[in-house]
N, C-alpha and C positions, 0 to 999 in steps of 0.2 A: 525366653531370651527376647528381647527389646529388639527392635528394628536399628536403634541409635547402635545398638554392641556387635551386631551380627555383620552389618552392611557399611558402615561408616568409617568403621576401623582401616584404612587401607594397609594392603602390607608393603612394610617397610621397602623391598624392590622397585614398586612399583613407581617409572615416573613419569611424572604427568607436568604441563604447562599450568601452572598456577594464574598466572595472565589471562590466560581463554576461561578455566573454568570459574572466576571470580566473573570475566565480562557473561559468558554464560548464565549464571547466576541471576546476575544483578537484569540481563535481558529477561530471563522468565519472569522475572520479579513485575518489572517496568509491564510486560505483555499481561499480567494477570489482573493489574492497579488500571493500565490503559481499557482494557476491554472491562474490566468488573466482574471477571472472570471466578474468586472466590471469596469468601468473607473467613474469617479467623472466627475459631466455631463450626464450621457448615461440615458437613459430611460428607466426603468425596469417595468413593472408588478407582483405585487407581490399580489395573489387572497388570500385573508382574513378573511377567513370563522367567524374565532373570537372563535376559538381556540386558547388553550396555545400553539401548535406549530407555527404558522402563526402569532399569536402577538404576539409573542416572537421574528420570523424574521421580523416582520417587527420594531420593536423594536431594535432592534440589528444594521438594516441596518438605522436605523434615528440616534442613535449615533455615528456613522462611519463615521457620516458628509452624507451621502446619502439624496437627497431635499424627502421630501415625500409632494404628496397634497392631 
């Protein structure tokens, strides 16, 4: 099972401020291009407790076009 089918899927209840997690987004985005923080390609670890912080980034960095397996 893919990272995109398991984690990405939200369920249907659940809701959430589309406003913030887009400004969210687009800030990690902006903080990763500002510092040169990753290149598309490069090989990251990202430890994933399965917390709302950690899938939240690793969420973040799977729609940023980042390959996750």
């Amino acid at each position: 099972m893919s990272f995109q089918s398991c984690i990405l899927q939200l369920p249907e209840k659940v809701e959430y401020d589309a406003e913030f997690v887009a400004s969210f987004e687009a800030r990690v985005a902006d903080t990763i291009k500002e510092y040169g923080l990753l290149e598309q390609g490069e090989k990251i670890l990202v430890a994933v407790s399965g917390g709302k912080d950690s899938t939240a980034l690793l969420s973040v960095l799977c729609k940023q076009g980042y390959e996750v397996e």
